[in-house]
C-alpha positions in Angstrom: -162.9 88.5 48.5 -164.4 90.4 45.8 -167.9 91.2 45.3 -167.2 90.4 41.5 -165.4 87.3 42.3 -168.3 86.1 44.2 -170.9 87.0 41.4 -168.5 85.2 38.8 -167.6 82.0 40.9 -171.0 81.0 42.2 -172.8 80.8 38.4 -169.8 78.9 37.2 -169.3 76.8 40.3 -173.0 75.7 40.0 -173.1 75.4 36.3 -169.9 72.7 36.8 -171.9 70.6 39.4 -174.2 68.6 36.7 -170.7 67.3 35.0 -169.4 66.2 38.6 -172.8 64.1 39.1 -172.4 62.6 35.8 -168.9 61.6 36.0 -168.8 60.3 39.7 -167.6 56.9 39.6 -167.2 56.7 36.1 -163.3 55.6 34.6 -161.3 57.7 32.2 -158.0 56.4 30.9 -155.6 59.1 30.5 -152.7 59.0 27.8 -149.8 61.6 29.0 -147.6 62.2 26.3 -143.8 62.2 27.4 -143.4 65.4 25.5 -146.2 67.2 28.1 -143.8 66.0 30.8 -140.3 67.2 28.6 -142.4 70.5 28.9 -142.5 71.2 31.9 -146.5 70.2 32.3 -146.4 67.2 34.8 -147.3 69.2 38.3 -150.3 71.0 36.6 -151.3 68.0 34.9 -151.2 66.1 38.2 -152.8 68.6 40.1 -156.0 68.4 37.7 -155.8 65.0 38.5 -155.9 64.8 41.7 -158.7 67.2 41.7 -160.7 65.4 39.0 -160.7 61.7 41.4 -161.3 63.7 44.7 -164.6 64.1 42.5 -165.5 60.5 42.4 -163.8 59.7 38.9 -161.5 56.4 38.9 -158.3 57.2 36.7 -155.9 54.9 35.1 -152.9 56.9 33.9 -150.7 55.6 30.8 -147.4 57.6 30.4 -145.6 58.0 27.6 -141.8 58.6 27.0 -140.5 59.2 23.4 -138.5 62.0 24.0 -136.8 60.7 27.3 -136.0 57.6 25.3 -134.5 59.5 22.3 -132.1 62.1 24.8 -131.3 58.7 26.6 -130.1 57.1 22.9 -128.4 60.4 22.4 -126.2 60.1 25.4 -125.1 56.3 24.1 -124.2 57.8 20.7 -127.2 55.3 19.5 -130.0 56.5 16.9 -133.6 56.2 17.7 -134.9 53.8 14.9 -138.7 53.8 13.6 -140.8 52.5 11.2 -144.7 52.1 10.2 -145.1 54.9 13.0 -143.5 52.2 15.7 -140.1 52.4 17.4 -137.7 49.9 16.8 -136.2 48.8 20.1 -133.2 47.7 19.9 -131.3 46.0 23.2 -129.8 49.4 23.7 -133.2 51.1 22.9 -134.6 48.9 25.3 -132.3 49.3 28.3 -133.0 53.1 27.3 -136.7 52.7 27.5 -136.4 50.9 30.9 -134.3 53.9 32.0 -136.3 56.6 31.1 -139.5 54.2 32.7 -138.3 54.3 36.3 -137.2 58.2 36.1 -140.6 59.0 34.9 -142.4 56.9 37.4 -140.3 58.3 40.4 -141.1 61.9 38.9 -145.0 61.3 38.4 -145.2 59.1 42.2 -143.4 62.2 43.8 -145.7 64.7 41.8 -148.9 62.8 43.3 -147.3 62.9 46.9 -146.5 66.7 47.5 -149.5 68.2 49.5 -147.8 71.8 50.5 -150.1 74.3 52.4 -152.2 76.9 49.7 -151.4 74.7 46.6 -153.8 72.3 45.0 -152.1 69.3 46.6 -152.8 70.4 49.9 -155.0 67.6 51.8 -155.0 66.0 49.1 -154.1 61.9 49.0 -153.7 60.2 45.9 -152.5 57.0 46.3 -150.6 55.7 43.1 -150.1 52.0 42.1 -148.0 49.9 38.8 -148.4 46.6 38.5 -147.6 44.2 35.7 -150.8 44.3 34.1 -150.6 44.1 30.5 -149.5 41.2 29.0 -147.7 41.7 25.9 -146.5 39.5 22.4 -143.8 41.0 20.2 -144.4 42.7 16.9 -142.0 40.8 15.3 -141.1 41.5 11.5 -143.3 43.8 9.2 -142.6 43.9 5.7 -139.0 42.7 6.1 -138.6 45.0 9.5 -137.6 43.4 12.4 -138.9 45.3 15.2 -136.9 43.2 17.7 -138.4 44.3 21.5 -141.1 46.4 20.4 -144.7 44.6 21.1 -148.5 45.0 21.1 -150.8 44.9 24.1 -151.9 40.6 24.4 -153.7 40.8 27.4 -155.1 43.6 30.2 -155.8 42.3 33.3 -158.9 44.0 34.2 -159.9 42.5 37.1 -156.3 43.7 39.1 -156.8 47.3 37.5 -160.6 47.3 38.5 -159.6 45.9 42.3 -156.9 48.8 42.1 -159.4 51.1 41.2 -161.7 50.2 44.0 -160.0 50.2 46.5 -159.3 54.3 45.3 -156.2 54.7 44.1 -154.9 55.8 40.7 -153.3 53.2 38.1 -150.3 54.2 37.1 -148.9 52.3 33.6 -145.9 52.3 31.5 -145.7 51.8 28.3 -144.5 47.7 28.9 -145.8 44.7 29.0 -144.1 41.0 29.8 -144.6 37.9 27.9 -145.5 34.6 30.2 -141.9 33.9 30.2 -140.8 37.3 31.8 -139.5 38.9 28.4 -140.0 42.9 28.4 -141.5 44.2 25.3 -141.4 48.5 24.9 -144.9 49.8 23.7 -146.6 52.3 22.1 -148.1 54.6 25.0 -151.2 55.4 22.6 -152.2 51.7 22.0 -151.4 50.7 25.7 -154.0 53.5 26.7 -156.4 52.6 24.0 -156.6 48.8 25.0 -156.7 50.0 28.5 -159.6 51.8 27.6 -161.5 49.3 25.6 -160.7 46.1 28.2 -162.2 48.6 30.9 -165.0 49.9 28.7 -164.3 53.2 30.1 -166.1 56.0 29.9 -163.5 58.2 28.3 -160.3 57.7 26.9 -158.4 61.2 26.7 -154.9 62.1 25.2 -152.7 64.7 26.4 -151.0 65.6 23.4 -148.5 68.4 21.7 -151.8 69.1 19.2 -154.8 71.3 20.1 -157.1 68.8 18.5 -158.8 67.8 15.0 -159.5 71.2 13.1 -163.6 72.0 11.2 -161.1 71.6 8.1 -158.5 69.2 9.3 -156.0 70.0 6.0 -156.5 73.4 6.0 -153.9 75.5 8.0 -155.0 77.2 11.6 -157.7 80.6 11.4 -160.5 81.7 12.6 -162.5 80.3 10.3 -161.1 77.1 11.2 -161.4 76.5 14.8 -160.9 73.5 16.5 -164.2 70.8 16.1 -165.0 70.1 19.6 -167.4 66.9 18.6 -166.8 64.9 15.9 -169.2 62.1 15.4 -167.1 58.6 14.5 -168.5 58.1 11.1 -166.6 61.6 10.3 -163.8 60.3 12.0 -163.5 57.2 10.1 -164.0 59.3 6.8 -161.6 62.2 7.3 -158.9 59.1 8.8 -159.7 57.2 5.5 -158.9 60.3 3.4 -155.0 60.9 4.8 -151.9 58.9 4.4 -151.0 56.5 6.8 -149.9 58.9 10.6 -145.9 58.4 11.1 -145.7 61.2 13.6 -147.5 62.1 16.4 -148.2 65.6 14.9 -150.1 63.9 12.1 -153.3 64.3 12.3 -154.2 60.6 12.6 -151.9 59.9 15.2 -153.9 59.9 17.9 -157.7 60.2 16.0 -157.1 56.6 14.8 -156.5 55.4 18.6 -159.9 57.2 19.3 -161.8 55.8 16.3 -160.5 52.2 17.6 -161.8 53.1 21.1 -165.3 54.2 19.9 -166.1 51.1 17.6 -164.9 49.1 20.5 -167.5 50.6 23.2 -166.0 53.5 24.9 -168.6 56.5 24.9 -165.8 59.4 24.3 -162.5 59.7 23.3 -160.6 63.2 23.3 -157.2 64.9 22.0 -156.4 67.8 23.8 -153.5 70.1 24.1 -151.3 69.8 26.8 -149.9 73.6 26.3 -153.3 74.9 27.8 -153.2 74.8 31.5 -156.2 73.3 33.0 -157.0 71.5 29.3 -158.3 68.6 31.3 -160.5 70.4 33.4 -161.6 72.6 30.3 -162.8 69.5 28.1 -164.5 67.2 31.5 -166.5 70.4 32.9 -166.9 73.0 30.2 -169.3 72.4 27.9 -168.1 72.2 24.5 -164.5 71.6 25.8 -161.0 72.6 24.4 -160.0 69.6 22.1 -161.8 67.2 20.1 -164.2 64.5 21.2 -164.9 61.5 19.0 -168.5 60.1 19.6 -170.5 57.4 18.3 -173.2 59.8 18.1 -173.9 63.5 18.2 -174.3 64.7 22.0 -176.4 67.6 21.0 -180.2 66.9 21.0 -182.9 69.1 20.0 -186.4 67.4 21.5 -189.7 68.0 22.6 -189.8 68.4 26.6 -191.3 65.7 29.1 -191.5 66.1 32.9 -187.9 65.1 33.9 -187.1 68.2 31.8 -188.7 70.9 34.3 -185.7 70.9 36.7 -183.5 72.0 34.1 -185.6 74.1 32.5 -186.3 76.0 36.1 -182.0 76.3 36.3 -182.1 77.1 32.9 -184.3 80.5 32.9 -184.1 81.4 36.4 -181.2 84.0 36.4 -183.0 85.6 33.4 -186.0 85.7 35.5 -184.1 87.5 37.8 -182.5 90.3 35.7 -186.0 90.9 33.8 -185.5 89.2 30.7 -187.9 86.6 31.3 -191.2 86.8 32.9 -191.2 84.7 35.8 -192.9 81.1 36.0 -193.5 79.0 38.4 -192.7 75.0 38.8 -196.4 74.2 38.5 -196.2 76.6 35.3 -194.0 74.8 33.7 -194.8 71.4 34.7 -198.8 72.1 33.2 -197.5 72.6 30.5 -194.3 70.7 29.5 -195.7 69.8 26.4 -195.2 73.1 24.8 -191.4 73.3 25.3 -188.7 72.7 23.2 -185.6 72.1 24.5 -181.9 71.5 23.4 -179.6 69.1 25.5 -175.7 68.4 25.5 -174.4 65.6 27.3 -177.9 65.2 29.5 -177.4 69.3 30.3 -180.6 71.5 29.0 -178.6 73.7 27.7 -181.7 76.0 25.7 -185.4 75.9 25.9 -188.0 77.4 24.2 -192.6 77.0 24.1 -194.9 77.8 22.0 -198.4 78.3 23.0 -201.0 77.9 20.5 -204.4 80.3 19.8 -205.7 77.9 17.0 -208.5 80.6 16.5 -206.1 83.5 15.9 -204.4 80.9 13.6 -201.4 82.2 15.5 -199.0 81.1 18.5 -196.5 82.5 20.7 -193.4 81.9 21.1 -192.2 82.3 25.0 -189.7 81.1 26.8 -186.6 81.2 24.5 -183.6 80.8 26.1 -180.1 79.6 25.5 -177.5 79.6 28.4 -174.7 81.8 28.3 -171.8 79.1 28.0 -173.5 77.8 24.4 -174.5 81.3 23.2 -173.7 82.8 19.9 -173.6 79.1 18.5 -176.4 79.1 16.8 -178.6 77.1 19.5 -181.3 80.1 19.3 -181.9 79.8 15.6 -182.0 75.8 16.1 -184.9 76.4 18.6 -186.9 78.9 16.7 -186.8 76.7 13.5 -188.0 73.6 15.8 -191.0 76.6 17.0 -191.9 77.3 13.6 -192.0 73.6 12.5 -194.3 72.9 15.2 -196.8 75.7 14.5 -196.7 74.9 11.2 -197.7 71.4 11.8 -200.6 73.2 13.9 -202.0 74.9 10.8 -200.9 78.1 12.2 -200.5 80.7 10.3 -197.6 83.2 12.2 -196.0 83.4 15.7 -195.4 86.1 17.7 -192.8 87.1 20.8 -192.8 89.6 23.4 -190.0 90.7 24.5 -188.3 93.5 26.0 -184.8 93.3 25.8 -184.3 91.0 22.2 -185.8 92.9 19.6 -183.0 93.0 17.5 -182.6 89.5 17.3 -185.9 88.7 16.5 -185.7 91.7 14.0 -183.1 89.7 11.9 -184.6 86.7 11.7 -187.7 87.9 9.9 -190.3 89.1 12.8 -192.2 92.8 12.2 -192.6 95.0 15.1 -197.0 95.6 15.6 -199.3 96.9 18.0 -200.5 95.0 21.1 -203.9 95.4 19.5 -203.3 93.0 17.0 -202.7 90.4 20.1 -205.5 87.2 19.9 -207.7 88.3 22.6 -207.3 85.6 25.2 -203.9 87.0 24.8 -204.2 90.6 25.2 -206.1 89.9 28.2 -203.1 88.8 30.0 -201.0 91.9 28.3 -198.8 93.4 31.2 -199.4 97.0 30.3 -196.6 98.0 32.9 -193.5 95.8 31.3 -194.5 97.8 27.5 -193.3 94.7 25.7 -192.6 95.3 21.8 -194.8 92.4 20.0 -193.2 91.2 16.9 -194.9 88.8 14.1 -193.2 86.0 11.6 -195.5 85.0 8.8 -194.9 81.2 8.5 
């Protein structure tokens, strides 16, 4: 194994590890599009899985099948039939669905069972159970539309899916439900997952989809300069949602975003669209930081705050490899924890994810900034500029008049954002006492 290997995998294996606390036992609800499976997706998909609940997270998996239905309707010479973005199902549509149910189930029970040596299956031992768990009512006629055997989600039964759940297997769901007197009804996978999702109050509902998510400028065409928005807060959502016609397709871009609006007003923390065409897209958007997709959250995940003392872990993680190359000088536990109150740092997702102090010499009407940091996943995203503004703010609110850096390796940086290179004479004197004449750090000054 490659020295490089090793120097790559261990940063990024331990930089995962904080996800894989937070999401132990939690519940995601999964919505598989049957176009991911028509694609050939279904044994990656399943081997992410699998990986994802040997780490503690309880799945419930909601499959859909639109484009096995359609070839199945193709075969009988019969036309797949929609309206008001819903299928119209027929009794030959229906016997279709059913059809294409049972192949999909066989494929996705045999794709959870394979466990051949050097794969991703291997040892592992997923056990999958269906049940008739959602109860279901017919949609009946819509603006003169009779949508005969096509129905909405009634009922979930939540306590046989959480007992399923407990007892560590993954929920396995079709897109029907059954009426009380044993009449099937075909549904829409995306609301199915959804009410899934809200009866469970899960911590995530994610869709597998054939888009790569909700673009910064949603009706303007693909760029750079319009990536995918990796967090949108709901009340965007619900804005942008309000602002385009009615979705009739799934790629429209408020197929799915409306499903995930409905799960965030109804308590679930996160809802996510991401591309099934990316291998490893759910691994990507669970343990990565910002993701691959789009996440719609009540609120922003970011937070820029003021330290405390449960911060002083992170913070240690946080700096410690740039300790160790010489960026930073180094400081110890008890350092840090004397004085916590002069940090800043930024958070995603309960991750410290940047940090920066500043150190006051009220007679010097001056302060230094140390400390500033921003890990190497969020870099170039504007988190340092966040944290020197916060730094400035607070010496301003001091009375200070400037702050100052040291710093070895960044001078550029703080070159561009206003600072002016000056002699380590000019230094407050309590602070050129501690100088370290040996590292020749370049002192640089902002005028607040």
């Amino acid at each position: 194994m490659s020295a490089v290997f090793n120097f790559t995998f261990v940063p990024w294996f331990r930089s995962v590890a904080p996800y894989i606390h937070k999401f132990r036992h939690q519940t995601f609800v999964i919505g598989l599009t049957g176009e991911a499976i028509a694609a050939g997706k279904l044994q990656s998909i399943v081997q992410d899985l699998a990986l994802i609940q040997a780490m503690g997270v309880k799945i419930v998996l909601v499959h859909g099948f639109r484009p096995q239905v359609n070839e199945q309707l193709r075969a009988k010479g019969h036309e797949a039939k929609y309206s008001h973005g819903m299928r119209i199902t027929d009794s030959v549509a229906l016997d279709c669905a059913q059809e294409a149910a049972g192949q999909l189930r066989y494929e996705i029970e045999a794709a959870f069972s394979q466990g051949l040596p050097n794969t991703p299956m291997a040892g592992a031992t997923v056990r999958v159970l269906s049940g008739n768990f959602i109860t279901a009512r017919p949609v009946g006629i819509v603006d003169g539309v009779d949508f005969q055997h096509s129905g909405v989600v009634r009922k979930v039964d939540v306590a046989g899916i959480t007992r399923t759940l407990d007892m560590g297997a993954l929920v396995l769901l079709s897109p029907f439900g059954f009426s009380p007197t044993g009449e099937a009804f075909n549904l829409a996978m995306e609301e199915v997952a959804t009410s899934v999702a809200l009866a469970l109050q899960a911590d995530k509902l994610i869709f597998i989809t054939e888009i790569p998510g909700i673009r910064v400028h949603p009706e303007e065409p693909e760029s750079e300069d319009n990536p995918i928005d990796t967090e949108l807060p709901l009340a965007d959502a619900e804005a942008l949602l309000a602002r385009l016609p009615p979705p009739q397709q799934p790629t429209d871009i408020g197929f799915y975003l409306q499903h995930c609006i409905k799960a965030c007003k109804g308590g679930v923390a996160r809802s996510h669209i991401i591309p099934f065409a990316v291998d490893g897209s759910l691994l990507l958007e669970i343990y990565v930081h910002d993701g691959i997709g789009t996440m719609v959250v009540d609120e922003k995940l970011e937070a820029l705050r003021e330290a405390t003392p449960d911060d002083v872990g992170g913070i240690l993680q946080l700096i410690e490899p740039f300790e160790k190359d010489g960026t930073l000088v180094k400081r110890s536990r008890t350092e840090i924890e004397r004085d916590i109150d002069h940090y800043t740092i930024i958070e995603h997702d309960g991750v410290i994810f940047g940090c920066a102090a500043l150190y006051p010499y009220p007679e010097a009407k001056t302060g230094e900034m140390a400390a500033l940091t921003v890990s190497p996943q969020s870099q170039s995203q504007g988190d340092g500029e966040k944290l020197l503004k916060r730094i400035e703010q607070r010496a301003r609110a001091m009375g200070l008049q400037s702050i100052f850096v040291l710093t070895t390796r960044t001078m550029h940086w703080f070159l561009k954002r206003g600072f002016q290179p000056v002699d380590p004479d000019w230094l407050p004197e309590a602070r050129k006492r501690k100088y370290n004449w040996d590292r020749r750090s370049q002192v640089l000054v902002k005028k607040l």
